[in-house]
N, C-alpha and C positions, 0 to 999 in steps of 0.2 A: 400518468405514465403514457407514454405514446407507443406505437408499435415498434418494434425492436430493440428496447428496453430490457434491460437485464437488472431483476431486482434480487438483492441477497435477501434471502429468508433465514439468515440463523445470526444470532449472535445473542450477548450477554444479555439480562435483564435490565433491564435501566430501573434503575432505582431513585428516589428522590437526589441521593449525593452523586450520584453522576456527574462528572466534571472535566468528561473527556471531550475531544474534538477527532474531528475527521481533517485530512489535508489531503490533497491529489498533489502531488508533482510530477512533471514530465519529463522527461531523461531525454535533452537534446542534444544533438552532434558533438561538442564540447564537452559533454560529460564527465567528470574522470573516474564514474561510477561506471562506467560501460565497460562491459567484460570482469567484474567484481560481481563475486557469491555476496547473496544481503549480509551470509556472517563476518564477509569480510568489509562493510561498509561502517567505519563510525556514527554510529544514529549516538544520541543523551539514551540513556539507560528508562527512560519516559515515553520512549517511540521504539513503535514495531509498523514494519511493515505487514497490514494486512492482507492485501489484495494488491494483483497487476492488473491493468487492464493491457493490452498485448493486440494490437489491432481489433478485428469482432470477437479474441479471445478474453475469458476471468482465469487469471493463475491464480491459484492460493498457493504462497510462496513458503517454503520453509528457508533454512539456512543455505542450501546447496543451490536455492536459483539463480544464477544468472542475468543481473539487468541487460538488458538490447536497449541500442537505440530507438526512440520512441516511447518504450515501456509508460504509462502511467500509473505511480505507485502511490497509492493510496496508505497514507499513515497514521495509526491511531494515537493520539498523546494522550498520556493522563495528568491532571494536573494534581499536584501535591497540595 
């Protein structure tokens, strides 16, 4: 870690079957996610957005957030 690192300390137990992934995507100028609540984003029923990164901000997003330009949204898949 380096200084000004931001680490999450909470999340599920990882178990031997774990067989999920992490993905960042960054919401750039073209978007047609910008100005869309996450519950109004079509993600696969496999993907949730967990986290923004929001400039030096972490949003923990529920249904009512708002993507902005820039946003980086971290999203959890699981795989079946």
């Amino acid at each position: 870690m380096l200084a000004g690192d931001i680490a999450v300390l909470s999340g599920p137990s990882l178990e031997k079957k774990f067989t999920g992934h992490l993905t960042e995507i960054e919401v750039d100028s073209d978007s047609e996610w910008i100005g869309m609540a996450l519950s109004e984003i079509d993600l696969d029923s496999d993907k949730l957005v967990t986290l923004i990164k929001r400039g030096k901000r972490i949003v923990i997003p529920s249904g009512k957030t708002v993507v902005k330009e820039n946003d980086v949204l971290i999203i959890n898949k699981t795989q079946k």
